[in-house]
C-alpha positions in Angstrom: 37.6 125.8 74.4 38.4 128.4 71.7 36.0 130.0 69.4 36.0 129.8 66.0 37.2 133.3 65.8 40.1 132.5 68.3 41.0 130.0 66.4 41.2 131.4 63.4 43.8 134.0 64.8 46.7 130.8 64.4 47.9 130.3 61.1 45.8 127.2 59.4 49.0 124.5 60.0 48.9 125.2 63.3 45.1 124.6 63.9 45.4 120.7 63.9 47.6 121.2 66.6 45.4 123.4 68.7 42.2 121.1 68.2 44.8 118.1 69.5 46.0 120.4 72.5 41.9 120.4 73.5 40.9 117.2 72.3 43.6 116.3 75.1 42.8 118.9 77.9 39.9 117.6 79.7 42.3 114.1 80.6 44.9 116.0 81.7 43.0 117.8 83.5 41.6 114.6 85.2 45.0 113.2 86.0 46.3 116.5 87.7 43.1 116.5 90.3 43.6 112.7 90.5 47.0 113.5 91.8 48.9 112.1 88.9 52.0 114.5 87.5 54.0 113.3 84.4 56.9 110.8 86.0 60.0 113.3 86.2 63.7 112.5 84.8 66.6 110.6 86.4 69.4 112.5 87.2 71.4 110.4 84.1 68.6 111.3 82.1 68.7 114.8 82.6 72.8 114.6 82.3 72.3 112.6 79.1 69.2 115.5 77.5 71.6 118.3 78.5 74.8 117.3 77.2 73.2 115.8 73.5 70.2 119.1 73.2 71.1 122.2 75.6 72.4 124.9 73.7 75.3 125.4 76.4 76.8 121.8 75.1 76.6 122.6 71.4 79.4 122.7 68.9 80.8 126.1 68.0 79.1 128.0 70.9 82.3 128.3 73.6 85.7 129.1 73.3 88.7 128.7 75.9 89.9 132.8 76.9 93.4 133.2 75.7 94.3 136.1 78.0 93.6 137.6 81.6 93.2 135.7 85.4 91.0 133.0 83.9 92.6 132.3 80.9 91.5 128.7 79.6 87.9 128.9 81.1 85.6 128.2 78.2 82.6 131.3 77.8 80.5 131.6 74.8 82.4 132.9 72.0 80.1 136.2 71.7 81.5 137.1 75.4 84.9 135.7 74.7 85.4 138.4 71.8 84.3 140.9 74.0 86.7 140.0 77.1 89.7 140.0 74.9 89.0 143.4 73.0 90.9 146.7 73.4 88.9 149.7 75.2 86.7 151.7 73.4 88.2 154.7 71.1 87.3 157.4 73.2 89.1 155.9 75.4 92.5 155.3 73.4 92.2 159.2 72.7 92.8 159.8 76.3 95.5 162.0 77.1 95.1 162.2 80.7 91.9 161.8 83.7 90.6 165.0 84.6 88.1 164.2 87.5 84.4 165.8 87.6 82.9 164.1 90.1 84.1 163.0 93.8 82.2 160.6 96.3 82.7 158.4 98.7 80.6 155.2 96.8 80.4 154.9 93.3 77.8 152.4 92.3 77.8 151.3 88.7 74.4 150.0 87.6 70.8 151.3 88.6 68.7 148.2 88.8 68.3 146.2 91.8 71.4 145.1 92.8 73.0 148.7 92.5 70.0 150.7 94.4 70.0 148.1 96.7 73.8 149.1 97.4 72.8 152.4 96.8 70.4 152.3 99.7 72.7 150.4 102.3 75.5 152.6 101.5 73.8 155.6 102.2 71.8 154.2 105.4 76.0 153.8 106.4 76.4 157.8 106.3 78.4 157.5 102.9 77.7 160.0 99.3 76.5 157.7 96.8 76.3 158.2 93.2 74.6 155.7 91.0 75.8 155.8 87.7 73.3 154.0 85.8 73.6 153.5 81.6 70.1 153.9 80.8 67.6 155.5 83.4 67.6 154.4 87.2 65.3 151.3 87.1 65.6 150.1 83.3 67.1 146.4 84.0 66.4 142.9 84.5 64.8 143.1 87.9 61.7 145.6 86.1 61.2 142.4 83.8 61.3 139.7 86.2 57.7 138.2 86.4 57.8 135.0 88.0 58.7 135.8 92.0 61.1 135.9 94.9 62.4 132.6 96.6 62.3 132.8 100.7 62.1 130.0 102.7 59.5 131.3 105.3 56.8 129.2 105.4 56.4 126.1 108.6 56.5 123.2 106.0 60.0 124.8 104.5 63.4 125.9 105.8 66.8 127.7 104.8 68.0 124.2 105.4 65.5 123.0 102.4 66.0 126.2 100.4 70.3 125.5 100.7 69.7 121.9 99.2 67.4 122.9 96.2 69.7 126.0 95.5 72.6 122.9 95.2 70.6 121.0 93.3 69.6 123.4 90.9 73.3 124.4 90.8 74.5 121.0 89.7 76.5 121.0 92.9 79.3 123.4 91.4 77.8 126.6 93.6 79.7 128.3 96.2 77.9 127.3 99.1 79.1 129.8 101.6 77.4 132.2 99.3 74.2 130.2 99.1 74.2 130.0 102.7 74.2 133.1 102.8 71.2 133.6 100.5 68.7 131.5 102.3 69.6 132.4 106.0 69.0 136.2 104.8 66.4 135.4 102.9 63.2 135.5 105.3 65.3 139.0 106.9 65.0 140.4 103.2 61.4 139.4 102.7 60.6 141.5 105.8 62.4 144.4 105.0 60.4 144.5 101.2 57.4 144.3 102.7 58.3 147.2 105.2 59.2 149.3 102.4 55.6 149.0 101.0 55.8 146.2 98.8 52.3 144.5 97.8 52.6 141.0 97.9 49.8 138.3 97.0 48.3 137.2 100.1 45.6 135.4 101.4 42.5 137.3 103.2 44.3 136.6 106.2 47.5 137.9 105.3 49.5 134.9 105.1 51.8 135.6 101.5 50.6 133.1 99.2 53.8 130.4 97.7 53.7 128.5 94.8 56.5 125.9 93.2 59.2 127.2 90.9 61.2 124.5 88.8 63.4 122.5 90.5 61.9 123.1 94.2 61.2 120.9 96.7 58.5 123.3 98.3 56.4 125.8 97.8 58.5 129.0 98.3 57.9 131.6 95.3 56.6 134.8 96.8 55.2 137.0 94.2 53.3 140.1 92.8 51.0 139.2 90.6 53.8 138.7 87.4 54.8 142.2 87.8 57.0 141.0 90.8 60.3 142.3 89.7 58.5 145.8 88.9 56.9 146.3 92.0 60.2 145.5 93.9 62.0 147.9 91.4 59.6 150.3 92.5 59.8 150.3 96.1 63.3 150.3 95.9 63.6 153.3 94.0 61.4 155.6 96.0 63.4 154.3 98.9 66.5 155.0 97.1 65.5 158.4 96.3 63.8 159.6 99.9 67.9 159.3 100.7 69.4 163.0 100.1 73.1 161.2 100.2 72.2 159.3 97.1 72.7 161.1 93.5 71.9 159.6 90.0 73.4 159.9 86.8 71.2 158.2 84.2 72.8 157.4 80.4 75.8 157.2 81.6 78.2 154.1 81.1 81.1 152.9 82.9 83.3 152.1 80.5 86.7 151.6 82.4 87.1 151.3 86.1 90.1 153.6 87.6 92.6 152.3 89.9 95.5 154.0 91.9 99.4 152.9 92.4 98.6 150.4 94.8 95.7 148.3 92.5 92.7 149.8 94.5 89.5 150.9 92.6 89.6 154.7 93.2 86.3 155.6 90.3 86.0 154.8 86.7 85.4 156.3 83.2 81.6 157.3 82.4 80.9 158.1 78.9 77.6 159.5 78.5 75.7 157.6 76.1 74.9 159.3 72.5 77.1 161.6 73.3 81.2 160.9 72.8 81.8 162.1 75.9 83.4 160.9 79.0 83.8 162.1 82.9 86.4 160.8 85.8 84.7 160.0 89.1 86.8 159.2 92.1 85.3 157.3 94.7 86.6 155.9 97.9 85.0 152.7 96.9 82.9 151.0 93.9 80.2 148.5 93.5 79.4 147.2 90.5 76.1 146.0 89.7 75.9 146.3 85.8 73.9 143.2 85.2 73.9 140.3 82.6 74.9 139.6 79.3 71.3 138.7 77.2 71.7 141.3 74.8 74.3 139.6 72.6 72.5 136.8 71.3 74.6 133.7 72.3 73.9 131.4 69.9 71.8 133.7 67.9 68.8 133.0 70.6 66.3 135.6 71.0 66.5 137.2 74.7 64.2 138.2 77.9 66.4 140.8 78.4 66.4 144.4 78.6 68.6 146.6 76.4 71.5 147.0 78.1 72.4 144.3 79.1 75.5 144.1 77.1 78.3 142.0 79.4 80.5 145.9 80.3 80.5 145.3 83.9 82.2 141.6 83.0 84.6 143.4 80.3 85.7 146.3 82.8 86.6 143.8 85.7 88.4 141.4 83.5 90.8 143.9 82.2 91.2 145.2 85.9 92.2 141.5 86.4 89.6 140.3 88.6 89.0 136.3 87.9 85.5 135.1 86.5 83.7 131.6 87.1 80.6 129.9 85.8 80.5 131.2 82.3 80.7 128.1 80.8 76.7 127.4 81.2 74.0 129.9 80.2 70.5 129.9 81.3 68.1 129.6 78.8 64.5 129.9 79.8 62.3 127.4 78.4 59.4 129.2 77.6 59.8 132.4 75.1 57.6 133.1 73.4 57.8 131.5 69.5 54.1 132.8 68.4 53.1 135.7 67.8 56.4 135.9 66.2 56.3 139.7 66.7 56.9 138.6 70.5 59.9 136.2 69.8 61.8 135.8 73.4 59.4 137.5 75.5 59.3 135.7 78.5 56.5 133.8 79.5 57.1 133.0 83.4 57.9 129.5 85.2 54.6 130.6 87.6 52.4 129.4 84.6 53.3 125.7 85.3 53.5 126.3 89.0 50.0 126.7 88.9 49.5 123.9 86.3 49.8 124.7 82.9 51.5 121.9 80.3 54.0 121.8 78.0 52.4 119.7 75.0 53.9 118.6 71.5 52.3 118.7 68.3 49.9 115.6 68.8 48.9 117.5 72.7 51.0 115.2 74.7 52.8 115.8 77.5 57.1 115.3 77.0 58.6 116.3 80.0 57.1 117.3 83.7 56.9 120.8 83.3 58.6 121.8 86.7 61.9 120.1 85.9 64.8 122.8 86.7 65.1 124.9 83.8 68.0 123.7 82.0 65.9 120.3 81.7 62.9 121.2 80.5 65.0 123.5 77.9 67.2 120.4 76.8 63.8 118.5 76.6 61.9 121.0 74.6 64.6 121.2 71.9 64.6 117.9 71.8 61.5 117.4 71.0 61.2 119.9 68.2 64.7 119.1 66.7 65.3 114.9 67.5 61.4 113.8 67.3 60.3 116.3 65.2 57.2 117.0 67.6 57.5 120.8 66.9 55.0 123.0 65.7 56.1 124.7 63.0 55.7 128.9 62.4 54.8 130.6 60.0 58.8 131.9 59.3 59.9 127.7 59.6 60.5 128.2 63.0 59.2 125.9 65.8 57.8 125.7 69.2 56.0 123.5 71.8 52.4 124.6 73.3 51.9 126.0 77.0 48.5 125.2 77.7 48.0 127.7 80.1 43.5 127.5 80.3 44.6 124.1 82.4 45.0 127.0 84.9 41.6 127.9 84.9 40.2 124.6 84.8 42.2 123.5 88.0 41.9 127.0 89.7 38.5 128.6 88.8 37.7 131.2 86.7 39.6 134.0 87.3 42.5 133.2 88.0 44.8 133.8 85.3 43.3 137.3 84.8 43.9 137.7 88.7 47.7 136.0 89.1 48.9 137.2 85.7 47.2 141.1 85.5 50.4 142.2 82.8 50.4 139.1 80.7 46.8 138.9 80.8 46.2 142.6 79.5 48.9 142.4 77.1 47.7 139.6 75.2 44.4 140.7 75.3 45.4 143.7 73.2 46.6 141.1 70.9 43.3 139.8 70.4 44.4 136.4 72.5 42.7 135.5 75.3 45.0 133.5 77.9 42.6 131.9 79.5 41.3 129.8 76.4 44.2 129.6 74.1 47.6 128.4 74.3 50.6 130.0 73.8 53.6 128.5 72.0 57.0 128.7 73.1 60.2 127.7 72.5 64.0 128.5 74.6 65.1 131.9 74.9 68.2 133.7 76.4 67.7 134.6 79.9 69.9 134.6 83.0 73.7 134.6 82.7 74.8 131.8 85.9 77.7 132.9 86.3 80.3 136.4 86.6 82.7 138.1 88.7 84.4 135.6 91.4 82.9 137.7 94.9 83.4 136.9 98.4 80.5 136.8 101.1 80.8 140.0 101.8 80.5 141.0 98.5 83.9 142.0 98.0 86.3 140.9 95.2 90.0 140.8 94.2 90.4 144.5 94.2 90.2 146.3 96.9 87.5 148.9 97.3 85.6 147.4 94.6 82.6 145.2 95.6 79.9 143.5 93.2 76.5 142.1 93.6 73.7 140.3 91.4 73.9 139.1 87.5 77.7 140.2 86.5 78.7 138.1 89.6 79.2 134.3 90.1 78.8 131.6 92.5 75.9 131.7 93.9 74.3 129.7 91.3 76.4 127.6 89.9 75.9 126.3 86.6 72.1 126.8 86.8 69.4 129.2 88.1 66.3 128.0 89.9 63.5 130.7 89.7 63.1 133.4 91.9 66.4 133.0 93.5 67.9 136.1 91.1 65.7 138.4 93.1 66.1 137.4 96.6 70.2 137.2 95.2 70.3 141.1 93.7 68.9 142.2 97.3 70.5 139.6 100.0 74.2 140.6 97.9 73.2 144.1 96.9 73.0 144.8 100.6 75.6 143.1 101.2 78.3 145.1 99.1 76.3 148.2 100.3 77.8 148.2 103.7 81.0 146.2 102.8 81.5 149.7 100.0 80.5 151.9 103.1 82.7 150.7 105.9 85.7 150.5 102.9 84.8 153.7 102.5 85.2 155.1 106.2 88.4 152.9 107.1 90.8 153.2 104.1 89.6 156.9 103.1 90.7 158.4 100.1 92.7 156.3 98.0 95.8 157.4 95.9 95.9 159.2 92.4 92.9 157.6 89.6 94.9 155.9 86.7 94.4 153.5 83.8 97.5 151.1 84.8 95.9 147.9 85.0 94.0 148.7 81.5 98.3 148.7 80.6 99.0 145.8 81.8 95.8 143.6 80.3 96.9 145.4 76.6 100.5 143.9 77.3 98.9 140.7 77.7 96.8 140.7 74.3 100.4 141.4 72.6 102.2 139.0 74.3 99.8 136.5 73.4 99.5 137.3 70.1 95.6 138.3 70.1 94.7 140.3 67.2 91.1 141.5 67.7 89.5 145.0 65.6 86.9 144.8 68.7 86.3 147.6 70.9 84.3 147.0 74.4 82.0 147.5 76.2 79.8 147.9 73.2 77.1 149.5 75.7 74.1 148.7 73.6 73.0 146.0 71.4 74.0 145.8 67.8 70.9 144.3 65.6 71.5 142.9 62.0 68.9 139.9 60.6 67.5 137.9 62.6 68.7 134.5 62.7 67.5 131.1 63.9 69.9 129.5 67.0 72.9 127.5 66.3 71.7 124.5 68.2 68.3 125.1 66.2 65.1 125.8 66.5 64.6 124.3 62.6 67.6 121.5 63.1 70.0 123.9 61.3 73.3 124.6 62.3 75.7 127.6 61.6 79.5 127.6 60.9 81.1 129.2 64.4 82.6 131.7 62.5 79.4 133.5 61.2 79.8 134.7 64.9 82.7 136.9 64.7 83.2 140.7 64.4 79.2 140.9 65.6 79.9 143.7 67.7 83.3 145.3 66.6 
C-alpha cells in the first residue's frame, strides 16, 4: 500500500483512481495464486479490437507509395514523404565522388545488427569499417529492456518458438526466415554467453525464462532490464579486440554508391554537424541503420533512440531495392503516460511476465495483460477512447494503470528491485517507489515490423549489399513478439557478416562508385508527377509541439494533412 506521502506525489484526480487500484489488489492477487488469469481474446476479437482501435488501422495515417519497386504498398504517411523525397542538398551540389576511404566491408549502422556484421566479417579475414551516425553503440539494442527469445529450455522447442513467431506475425511472415531465427537461436545464445554476457540465472546456473506476450512458453532470457545494454556491451568489446575492424562515429550514410553493373561498391557519409561528406568504396555493404521511431507516426511519443530516423529505408529505396511489411507498426502498449516528463519511455512487457495488471480507472482488469502486443495496444485505446475508462493527466491526456507491486506480492519482497535494477533506480530518483505504486501508461511508438525485402542469407536485390535487423522485413510479419528483435539483430547480423565477407573475397573489387541508380529513381518522381520540397534522410529528429496521436489518446482526431512538410 502507498503512504500518504506517495500518494500525494499523483495529481488529486488521479487519487480516486489509485485508492481503486488497491482497494482491488489483494483479490487479484488471490485469483493469480488460485490459478485464475483474465479469459484471453478470440482470434475475431482481436481482428475486430485491431482494425476499429490500433493506430495502424486509423484514418489518415497510411498512404499508397506513388514511385519506386513497391509502388502501391500503403506505409505511414510520415515514411511515405520521406521515401519519395529528393537527396539531401549537399548531395545535389555534387560535382563528382572523390573516394577517401577503401575497404573490403562497409557496414552502415553501429548498433547490434551492424557490430554483429562487423564482428563476423572480420572473424572472415575482411577490413571492416563501421560507419555509425551517432557513436558505436547508441541504438535500439542499448534500450531494449525486456529480453532475448531462445527456445532452449526441455519443456520448449524451435518447433514451438517457429509457431508463436507465426502467430504473433499474423501468419504474413517469411517463414524461411523465421526458421532460420529459432534453429539459430539456442547456437546464438551460446555464443553471448561465451562472449561474457551475464545472464539471470538460477544458483545452479540454469538461465532463468519468463513469458513474453503472445508465447506459448516460457522463453525470454534476460539481464535484469538492462538486457539490450549488456548485449550491446559485450558485443562492442568484441567488436573492438578485432584490429580489422575500424569505426567512424557521427557519420551518416546518406546515399549508397553503386557501379555500371548495379552492385553496391560504398556510399556517401556526411559527417553529422558538419556539411561535409566522404566516398567509401567497399567490396561489399551491410546495412544495419535501424528503425524508424523517431518520426512520430501518428504524432505518438517513441521508445526510440535519436537516430532512428528511417535513412537506411530511404537510401535502399532509391537504389531500388523492394520493401514489405510497412503497412503495420508496432506500438508498445505500455509507455509511460505519468510522469508526463517521461512520456514514451518504455516500460517493458517483463513487468506482466512476472504478474503485474493492466487496470482501468475503477482498478479492473480489461484485457489479459500477455495478449501479443498489437492486442493489448488496440485494447488499451479502447478503453480510454470507446469506454472512457482512462485516467486522465494532468495535460488532458490519458492512460491505464500497470500495477506493478502485484509483482512483489506474488514474488516476495525483492524482486522488483532485483529483476528491474534500471527501472527501479530511476524511479526512485523520482521520488516513486515501484514496488508500491503504480505506473500509468498508455501506447507508444516502438518497433518498425517491417523494412528492406532480404533473403536468408541476408542478402538483398543488389548485389554486394546485405542487411540485417530493424530496416529489414520478413521476419516478423505484421507484428513483433518480444524479445525476438534481439535474438533477430544477432541470428541476421551474423548472417550478412559472412554473406558481406565471402562477397567480398569472390567478386573482388567492383567497378567505378557512381550515383546512377539515385538518376534513375529522380526520373521516376518526374515522370510521375511527384512534387515534394523534402530532402532525405533527415538524419535526426525534427521537434516542434508536442501533440496528442491521431487515433487519440483524448478521442481527438487530426486532419492528415497537419502531417505534411514535418521534416522538409
Amino acid at each position: 500500500m502507498m503512504t500518504s506521502e506517495e500518494m500525494m506525489r499523483f495529481p488529486e484526480e488521479m487519487r480516486p483512481s489509485l485508492r481503486m487500484v488497491e482497494q482491488s489488489r489483494n483479490d487479484r492477487v488471490a485469483a493469480v495464486r488460485r490459478g485464475e488469469s483474465y479469459p484471453s481474446l478470440s482470434l475475431t476479437d482481436r481482428e475486430a479490437w485491431l482494425e476499429e482501435f490500433h493506430p495502424d488501422y486509423s484514418y489518415g495515417g497510411r498512404r499508397a507509395l506513388r514511385v519506386g519497386p513497391s509502388r502501391g504498398m500503403e506505409v505511414p504517411v510520415e515514411l511515405a514523404e520521406l521515401l519519395e523525397s529528393k537527396p539531401r542538398r549537399i548531395v545535389q551540389q555534387l560535382r563528382r565522388i572523390e573516394v577517401e576511404k577503401r575497404v573490403d566491408v562497409l557496414v552502415i549502422g553501429g548498433g547490434g545488427a551492424g557490430t554483429a556484421a562487423a564482428i563476423a566479417a572480420a572473424e572472415a579475414g575482411q577490413s571492416v569499417l563501421i560507419a555509425t551516425k551517432l557513436r558505436h553503440g547508441d541504438s535500439n539494442t542499448l534500450m531494449a529492456e525486456g529480453g532475448i527469445q531462445v527456445a532452449d529450455h526441455e519443456c520448449d522447442s524451435p518447433l514451438q518458438h517457429f509457431l508463436d513467431v507465426l502467430g504473433g506475425g499474423h501468419f504474413t511472415n517469411d517463414r524461411d526466415l523465421v526458421e532460420i531465427l529459432v534453429t539459430e537461436g539456442p547456437l546464438v545464445l551460446r555464443w553471448l554467453e561465451e562472449q561474457g554476457m551475464q545472464f539471470d540465472k538460477y544458483p545452479t546456473g540454469r538461465m532463468k525464462v519468463r513469458h513474453g506476450g503472445g508465447t506459448s512458453r516460457q522463453r525470454l532470457h534476460s539481464a535484469g532490464d538492462v538486457t539490450g545494454l549488456e548485449m550491446m556491451r559485450v558485443l562492442q568489446d568484441h567488436a573492438e579486440s578485432l584490429e580489422t575492424i575500424e569505426t567512424l562515429p557521427f557519420h551518416a550514410a546518406i546515399e549508397l554508391l553503386t557501379d555500371e553493373r548495379g552492385r553496391a561498391v560504398g556510399a556517401l557519409l556526411e559527417q553529422v554537424g558538419k556539411n561535409r561528406v566522404m566516398a567509401v568504396q567497399a567490396k561489399s555493404v551491410v546495412l544495419a541503420t535501424g528503425g524508424f521511431g523517431r518520426l512520430h507516426v501518428q504524432s505518438f511519443p517513441t521508445s526510440n533512440h535519436y537516430g532512428a530516423t528511417a535513412d537506411g529505408l530511404v537510401i535502399a529505396y532509391r537504389a531500388g531495392l523492394p520493401l514489405r511489411d510497412l503497412e503495420n507498426s508496432q506500438f508498445h502498449p505500455t509507455g509511460i503516460a505519468y510522469p508526463e516528463s517521461k512520456t514514451g519511455l518504455l516500460i517493458t512487457e517483463k513487468f506482466r511476465g512476472l504478474g503485474a495488471q493492466l487496470l482501468n480507472r475503477h482498478g479492473d482488469q480489461f484485457v489479459f495483460s500477455l495478449e501479443p502486443r498489437d492486442v493489448t495496444t488496440a485494447a488499451i485505446i479502447r478503453e480510454c477512447k470507446e469506454y472512457d475508462n482512462g485516467v486522465a493527466t494532468p495535460s488532458d491526456g490519458r492512460g491505464v494503470w500497470l500495477d506493478i507491486p502485484m509483482i512483489e506480492l506474488l514474488h516476495g519482497r525483492g524482486t522488483i528491485e532485483k529483476e528491474f535494477p534500471g527501472r527501479f533506480k530511476e524511479f526512485m530518483h523520482r521520488g516513486i517507489d515501484l514496488r508500491t505504486m503504480p505506473l500509468l501508461s498508455y501506447p507508444t511508438l516502438h518497433y518498425q515490423n517491417g523494412g528492406v525485402s532480404i533473403t536468408p542469407d541476408a542478402g538483398t536485390d543488389m548485389p554486394g549489399l546485405f542487411a540485417a535487423g530493424e530496416v529489414t522485413g520478413g521476419v516478423h510479419g505484421k507484428n513483433r513478439l518480444m524479445g525476438n528483435a534481439l535474438l533477430e539483430i544477432l541470428v541476421f547480423g551474423l548472417h550478412a557478416g559472412r554473406s558481406a565477407a565471402l562477397f567480398s573475397q569472390e567478386m573482388g573489387e567492383g567497378g567505378y562508385p557512381g550515383l546512377s541508380h539515385l538518376e534513375a529513381f529522380l526520373s521516376d518522381l518526374d515522370e510521375r508527377s511527384v512534387n515534394t520540397n523534402v530532402t532525405a534522410p533527415s538524419l535526426l529528429p525534427s521537434y516542434g509541439p508536442v501533440e496528442w496521436p491521431l487515433t487519440g489518446i483524448n478521442g481527438d482526431r487530426r486532419d492528415n494533412d497537419d502531417l505534411t512538410g514535418r521534416f522538409s
